[in-house]
MARLO-849765 format. One record per residue (C-alpha): z, x, y negated. Coordinates in steps of 0.1 Angstrom, whole numbers, plus 2048, in hexadecimal, padded with zeros to 3 digits. Layout:
N
ZXY ...
This chain:
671
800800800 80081E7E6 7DE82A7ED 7CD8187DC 7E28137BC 7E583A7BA 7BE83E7C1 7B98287A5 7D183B78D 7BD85C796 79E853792 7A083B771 79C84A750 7C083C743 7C985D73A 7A786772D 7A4888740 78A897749 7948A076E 77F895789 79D8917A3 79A8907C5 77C8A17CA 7888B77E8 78E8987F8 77187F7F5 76D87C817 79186F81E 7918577FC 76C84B80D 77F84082E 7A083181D 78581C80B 77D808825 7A280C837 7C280F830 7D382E840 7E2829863 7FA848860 81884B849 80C86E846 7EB86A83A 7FB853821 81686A812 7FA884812 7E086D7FC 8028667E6 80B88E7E1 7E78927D6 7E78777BE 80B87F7AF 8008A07AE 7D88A179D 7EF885783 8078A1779 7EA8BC776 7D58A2761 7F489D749 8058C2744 8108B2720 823895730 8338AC74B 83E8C573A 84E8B3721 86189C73C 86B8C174B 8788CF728 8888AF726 89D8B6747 8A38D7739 8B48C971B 8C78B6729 8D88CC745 8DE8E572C 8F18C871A 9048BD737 90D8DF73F 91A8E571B 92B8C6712 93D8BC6F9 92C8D56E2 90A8CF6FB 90D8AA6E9 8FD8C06CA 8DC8C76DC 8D58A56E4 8DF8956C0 8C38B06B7 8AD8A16CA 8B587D6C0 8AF88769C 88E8976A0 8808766B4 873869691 85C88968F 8448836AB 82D86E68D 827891683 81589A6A3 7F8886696 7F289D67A 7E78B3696 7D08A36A6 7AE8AF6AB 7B68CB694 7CE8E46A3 7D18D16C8 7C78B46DC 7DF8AE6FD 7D5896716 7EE870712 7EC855726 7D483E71C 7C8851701 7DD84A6E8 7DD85F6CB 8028626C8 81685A6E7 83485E6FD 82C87D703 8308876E0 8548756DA 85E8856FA 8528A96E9 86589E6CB 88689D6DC 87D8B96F0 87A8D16D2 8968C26BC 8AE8CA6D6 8A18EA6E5 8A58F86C2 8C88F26C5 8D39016E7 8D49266DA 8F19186C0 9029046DA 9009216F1 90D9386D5 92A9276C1 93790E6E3 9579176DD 9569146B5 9408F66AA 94D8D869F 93A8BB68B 94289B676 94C87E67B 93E863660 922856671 91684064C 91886463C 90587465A 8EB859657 8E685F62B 8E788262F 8C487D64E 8B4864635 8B487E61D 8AE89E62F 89588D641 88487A627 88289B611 8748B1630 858895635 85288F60D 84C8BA60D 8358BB629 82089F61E 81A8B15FF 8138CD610 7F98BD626 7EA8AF601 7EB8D25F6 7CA8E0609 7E38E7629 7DE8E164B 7F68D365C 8018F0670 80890464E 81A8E4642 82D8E4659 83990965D 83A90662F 8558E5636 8688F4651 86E91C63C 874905619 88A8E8629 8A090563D 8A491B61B 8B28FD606 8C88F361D 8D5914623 8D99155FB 8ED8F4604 9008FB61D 8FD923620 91E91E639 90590C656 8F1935659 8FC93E67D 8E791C689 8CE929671 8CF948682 8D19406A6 8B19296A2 89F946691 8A49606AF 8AC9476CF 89092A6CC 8709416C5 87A9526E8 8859336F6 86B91D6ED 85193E6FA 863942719 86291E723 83F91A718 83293672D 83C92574B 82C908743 80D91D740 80F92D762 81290B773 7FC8F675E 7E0910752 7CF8F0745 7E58EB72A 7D9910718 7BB900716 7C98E2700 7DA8F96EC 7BE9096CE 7C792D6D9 7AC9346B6 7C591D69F 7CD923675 7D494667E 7B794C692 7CE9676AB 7DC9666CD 80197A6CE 80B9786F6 7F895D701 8069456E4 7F193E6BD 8029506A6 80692B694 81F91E6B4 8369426B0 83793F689 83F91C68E 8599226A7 87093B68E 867924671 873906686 890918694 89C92566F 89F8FC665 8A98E367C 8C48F4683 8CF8F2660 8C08CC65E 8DB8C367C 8F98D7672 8F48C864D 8EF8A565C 90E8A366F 9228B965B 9268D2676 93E8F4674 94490E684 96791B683 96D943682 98C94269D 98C92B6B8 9AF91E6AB 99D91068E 9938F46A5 9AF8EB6A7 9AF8C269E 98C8C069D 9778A66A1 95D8A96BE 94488E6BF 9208846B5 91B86A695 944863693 94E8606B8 96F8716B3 97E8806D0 9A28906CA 9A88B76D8 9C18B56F3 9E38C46F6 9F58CA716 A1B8BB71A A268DA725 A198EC701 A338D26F1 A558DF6E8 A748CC6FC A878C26E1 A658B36D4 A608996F1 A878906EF A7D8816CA A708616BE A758466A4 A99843696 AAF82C6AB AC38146A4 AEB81B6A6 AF58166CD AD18106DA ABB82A6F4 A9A8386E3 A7D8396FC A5883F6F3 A4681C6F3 A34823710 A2A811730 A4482A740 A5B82A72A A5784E726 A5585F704 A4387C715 A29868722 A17867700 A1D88B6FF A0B88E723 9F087971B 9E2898708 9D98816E1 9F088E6C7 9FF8726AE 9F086A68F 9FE87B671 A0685B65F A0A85B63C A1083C622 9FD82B611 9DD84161D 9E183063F 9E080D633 9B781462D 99F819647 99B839664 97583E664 97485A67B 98283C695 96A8226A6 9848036A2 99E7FA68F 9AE7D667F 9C47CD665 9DA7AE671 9EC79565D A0277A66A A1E76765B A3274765A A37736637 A4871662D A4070160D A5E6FA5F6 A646D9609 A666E962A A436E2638 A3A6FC64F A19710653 A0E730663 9F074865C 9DD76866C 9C577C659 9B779566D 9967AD665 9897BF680 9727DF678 95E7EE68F 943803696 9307FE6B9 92481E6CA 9058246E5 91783D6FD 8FE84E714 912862731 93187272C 926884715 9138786F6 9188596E2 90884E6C3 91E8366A8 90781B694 902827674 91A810664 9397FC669 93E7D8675 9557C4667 96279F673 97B78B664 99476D66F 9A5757660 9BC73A66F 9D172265C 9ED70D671 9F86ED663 A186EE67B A256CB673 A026BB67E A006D2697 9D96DE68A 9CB6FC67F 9AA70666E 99972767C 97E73B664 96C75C66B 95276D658 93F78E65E 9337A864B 9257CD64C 92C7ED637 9087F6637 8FD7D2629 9187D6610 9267B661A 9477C6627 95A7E3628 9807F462A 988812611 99582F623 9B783C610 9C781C604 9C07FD60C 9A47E8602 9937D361F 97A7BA617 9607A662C 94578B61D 95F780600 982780612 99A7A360D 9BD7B160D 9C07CD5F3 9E17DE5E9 9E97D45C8 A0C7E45B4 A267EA5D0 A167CA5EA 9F97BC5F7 9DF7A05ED 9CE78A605 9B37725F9 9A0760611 990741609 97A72561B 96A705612 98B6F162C 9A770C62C 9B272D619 9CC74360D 9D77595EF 9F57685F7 A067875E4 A1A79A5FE A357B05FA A457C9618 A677C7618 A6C7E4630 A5980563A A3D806652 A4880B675 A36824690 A2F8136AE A2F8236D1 A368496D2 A358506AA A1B83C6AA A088406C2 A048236DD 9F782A704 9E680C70B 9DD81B732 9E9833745 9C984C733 9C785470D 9A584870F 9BA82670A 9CF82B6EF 9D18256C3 9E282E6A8 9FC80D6A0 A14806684 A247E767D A307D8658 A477C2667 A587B0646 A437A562D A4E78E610 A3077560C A2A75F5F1 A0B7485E3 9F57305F1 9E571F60F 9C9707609 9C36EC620 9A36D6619 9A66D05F2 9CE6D35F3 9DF6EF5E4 A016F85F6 A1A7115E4 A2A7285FE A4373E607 A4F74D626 A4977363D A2D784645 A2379F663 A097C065A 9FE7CF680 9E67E967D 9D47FB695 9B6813699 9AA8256B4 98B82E6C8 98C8236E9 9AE80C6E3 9A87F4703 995803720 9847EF73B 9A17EF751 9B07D8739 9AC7B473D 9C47AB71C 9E47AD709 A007966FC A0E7A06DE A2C7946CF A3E7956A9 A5D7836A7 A75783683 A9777B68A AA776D66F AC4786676 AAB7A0661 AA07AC685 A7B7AB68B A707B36B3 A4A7BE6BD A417B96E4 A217C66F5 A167BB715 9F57CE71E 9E77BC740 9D27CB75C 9B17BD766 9B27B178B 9DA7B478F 9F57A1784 A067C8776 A0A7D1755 9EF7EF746 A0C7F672F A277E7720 A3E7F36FC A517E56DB A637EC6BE A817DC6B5 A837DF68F AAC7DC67B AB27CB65D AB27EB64C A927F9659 AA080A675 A8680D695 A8A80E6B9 A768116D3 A748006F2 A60807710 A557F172D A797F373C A897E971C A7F7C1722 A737A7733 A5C79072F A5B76F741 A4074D73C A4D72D740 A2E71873F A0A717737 9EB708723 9CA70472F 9AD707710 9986E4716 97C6FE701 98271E716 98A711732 9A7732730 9CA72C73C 9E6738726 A0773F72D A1D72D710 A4472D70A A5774F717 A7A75B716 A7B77F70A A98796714 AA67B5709 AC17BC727 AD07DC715 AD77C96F0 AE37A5702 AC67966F2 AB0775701 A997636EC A867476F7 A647476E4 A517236DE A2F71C6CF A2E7056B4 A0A6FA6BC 9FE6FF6E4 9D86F76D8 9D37146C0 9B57286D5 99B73B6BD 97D73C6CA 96A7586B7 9467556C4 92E76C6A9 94078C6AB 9567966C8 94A7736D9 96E7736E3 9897566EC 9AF75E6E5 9CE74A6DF 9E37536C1 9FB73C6AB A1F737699 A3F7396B0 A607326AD A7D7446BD AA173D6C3 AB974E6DA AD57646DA ADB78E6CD AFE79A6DD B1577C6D4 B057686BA AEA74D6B6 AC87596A6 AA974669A A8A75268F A6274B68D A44763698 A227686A5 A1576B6C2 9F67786D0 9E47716F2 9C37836FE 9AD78771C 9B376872D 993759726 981777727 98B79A733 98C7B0711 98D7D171F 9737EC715 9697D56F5 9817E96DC 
């Protein structure tokens, strides 16, 4: 059954050669004409023949799919820092147009079909973008480190690029031909940038000497096994010589070539190239802002280091908020914490793929009517990972907002969301301070507080916010295992009292308000992996000035627990941390969404065995599921709570939020 489909693509002028194939064999294509073959030999014999006079009718297709493997070995074998050859090649995909300046005047290589510019070309593109670059990876594996703002990354290629194509079209209208063009952009491109950035020369340098005998090397083998291709090649080009069995054009381009793209790469993703390995030390490794933290061992960490965490309350035990319940297994899990500093960490983290500013609070009118509001905006920036080892950010942020407004004495609640992007302009979060905004709705610092405006044509809020006490770390100085690997894991922080004042609008009413507010921030890269099928998340205010965060961090297939850590927060500010031994958790009911179809657990009694503390948590409104289909296109429960129960010998009351995902949808691998 593959004769005659492989006959056919031998003998058919799609790629416009001018082989005659077969010819040794007429006699056997003459008798497979008027039968198919009865041996399984014979057949894999006609096959070879066919595979083979294909390959030596396309040496340009071949050798590029070849170079290609060589690329990316090389890459594999190298990584992280092999990641740079392959972002080299990425970039210089846009070039292949160029090959068409070419055509019929310094070469003409067979394609497929006879297309004038083809996938052979785009595959030569990436070939030579990224084979530029393996001498520097080679050289400085141990010292290179790039950038991590993919929106700067993508300006800074706009421009380069845009200027090396604007100069080489000039050229061309100049009286040039296009191989002097070419060789003019490449030397003038690589001297400004080194005026620019005269710090990038040892990429500069390394292309210079390493891809001319590179690019020979691998070129002369290609010769020896596909002699045709020579012949494609004008050995009698601009400079009318021959220098060992290459035009004297293909060397001069080669140096010219390997002076700038070098120089266009490193300048695009702000790459450097520290002069002691220690220098590293911190850096960010990653292509386009895929941040990836440098590890440190627990056994590098002092022992009076992993004995400390967060200030403890007087009487109390202070574990790290793990799963464990082991300060040292944040240590272990080889991500230092984030050096968190006030107000800079209220803004965004761009060098981190997720991260979300949460609001929730429960206010009260002056006549006691009850209502409760989230505000939460999620920004994100989705990446296309290819292997372990390269992994490309979009070029800008996405941002989604929510916004749900719980009328608790009619049991209702009004949900909004709106969407937005950083590169539209139509959202955005200000790293340093913060100032978050998406399609019209923000929360910006303002004086000592926070404002939140948010406003839709059925529901809204404008509420001025003031903290009351100081941010809390969550987790092990803030940093929160979410899985037994830190490639689960975010930076968290909690502002757990916040004095909240303004309005909430509810169809054309205006309702003056008053009441407490929760801030939960986190940002991360990978913050949930796959293995994670969802989380509860509890904030509780006691009205004893205590204020008590639970995390319950489910695994997907089991009924265990991923993880599982708090923070118990004093009237005076005072933090403790509580691991997964610390309390329990028990449901004593459940919900079933009529839209979702999702089964939630709803009521729980909460203890903490080691204060004498039970609270039985209740929600105020069991229908209060938010189905978010544009963005995330997820389902999760969260709503007001109220709490009573008992702390050591006396009676305590108190309101909250709680939060319920992945039981309509696993949400692992999506953050």
């Amino acid at each position: 059954m593959w004769v005659l489909p492989l006959r056919y693509l031998a003998e058919h002028p799609i790629c416009g050669c001018g082989v005659a194939p077969f010819e040794r064999k007429n006699s056997r294509w003459a008798c497979l004409a008027g039968r198919a073959p009865r041996l399984l030999g014979e057949e894999r014999d006609v096959m070879a023949d066919a595979f083979l006079t294909f390959v030596g009718a396309h040496p340009y297709l071949f050798t590029n799919i070849l170079s290609l493997l060589i690329c990316l070995g090389v890459a594999f074998g190298l990584r992280p820092q092999g990641k740079l050859i392959l972002i080299g090649g990425l970039l210089s995909l846009p070039c292949f147009y160029l090959l068409a300046f070419f055509e019929d005047k310094y070469w003409n290589p067979v394609r497929i079909w006879n297309w004038a510019v083809g996938i052979e070309d785009i595959l030569c593109s990436f070939d030579v973008g990224a084979l530029v670059l393996i001498p520097a990876a080679v050289l400085f594996r141990n010292s290179i480190s790039w950038g991590n703002r993919s929106d700067r990354a993508v300006k800074r290629f706009l421009a380069a690029g845009g200027a090396a194509s604007a100069l080489f079209l000039l050229l061309i209208l100049s009286g040039l031909g296009p191989m002097g063009a070419l060789i003019g952009t490449d030397l003038l491109m690589a001297f400004g940038l080194l005026l620019f950035r005269f710090r990038l020369w040892p990429l500069c340098l390394s292309g210079i000497l390493g891809f001319p005998v590179l690019y020979y090397l691998i070129v002369r083998v290609y010769f020896l096994y596909w002699p045709g291709f020579i012949v494609q090649w004008n050995p009698e080009g601009p400079w009318g010589k021959v220098l060992l069995g290459l035009p004297m054009g293909e060397i001069a381009w080669a140096m010219a070539f390997g002076s700038f793209w070098p120089l266009f790469v490193g300048y695009v993703l702000d790459v450097r190239i520290a002069r002691r390995e220690q220098d590293l030390e911190g850096a960010v490794d990653g292509a386009f802002g895929v941040a990836r933290r440098k590890e440190a061992r627990a056994e590098e960490v002092e022992p009076d280091e992993r004995r400390r965490g967060l200030p403890a309350l007087p009487g109390s035990r202070n574990t790290w908020a793990g799963s464990s319940g082991s300060e040292a297994g944040a240590i272990a899990s080889g991500v230092k914490p984030w050096p968190f500093s006030f107000p800079r960490d209220h803004g965004s983290h761009p060098a981190f793929t997720t991260e979300w500013w949460y609001l929730s609070g429960n206010v009260a009118t002056c006549t006691g009517v009850e209502w409760g509001y989230h505000f939460v905006v999620f920004r994100h920036r989705p990446a296309l990972r290819m292997g372990r080892f390269l992994a490309l950010k979009a070029p800008a942020d996405g941002f989604a907002s929510h916004l749900v407004i719980t009328r608790c004495e009619h049991k209702a609640f009004r949900f909004s969301e709106r969407h937005g992007s950083h590169f539209m302009g139509t959202a955005g979060a200000q790293a340093g301070g913060l100032d978050v905004r998406v399609q019209g709705w923000s929360l910006r610092a303002e004086g000592e507080g926070m404002r939140l405006l948010a406003r839709e044509p059925l529901c809204g809020v404008d509420l001025d916010l003031r903290p009351q006490k100081a941010p809390v770390l969550n987790g092990h100085r803030g940093f929160s295992l979410k899985a037994s690997s830190p490639e689960g894991a975010s930076h968290h922080y909690s502002v757990t009292s916040i004095d909240t004042r303004g309005t909430i609008a509810w169809g054309d009413q205006i309702h003056e308000v008053r009441g407490k507010s929760w801030l939960d921030r986190e940002f991360g890269s990978r913050i949930f992996p796959s293995i994670v099928e969802g989380w509860d998340w509890f904030s509780l205010r006691l009205d004893n000035g205590f204020e008590l965060m639970i995390v319950r961090v489910r695994s997907r297939g089991t009924d265990s627990l991923a993880a599982a850590y708090g923070t118990l927060i004093g009237p005076d500010g005072a933090s403790e941390c509580l691991g997964g031994e610390d309390f329990r958790t028990r449901s004593m009911g459940s919900w079933k969404s009529p839209a979702s179809g999702a089964r939630y657990p709803m009521g729980w009694r909460i203890s903490l065995p080691t204060r004498r503390t039970e609270f039985e948590v209740q929600p105020i409104v069991e229908d209060h599921e938010i189905n978010s289909a544009p963005f995330w296109r997820i389902a999760y429960w969260e709503g007001p709570v109220r709490v009573s129960g008992t702390m050591g010998d006396k009676t305590v009351a108190g309101r909250g939020y709680v939060e319920l995902t992945g039981y309509a949808q696993p949400i692992g691998g999506r953050f």
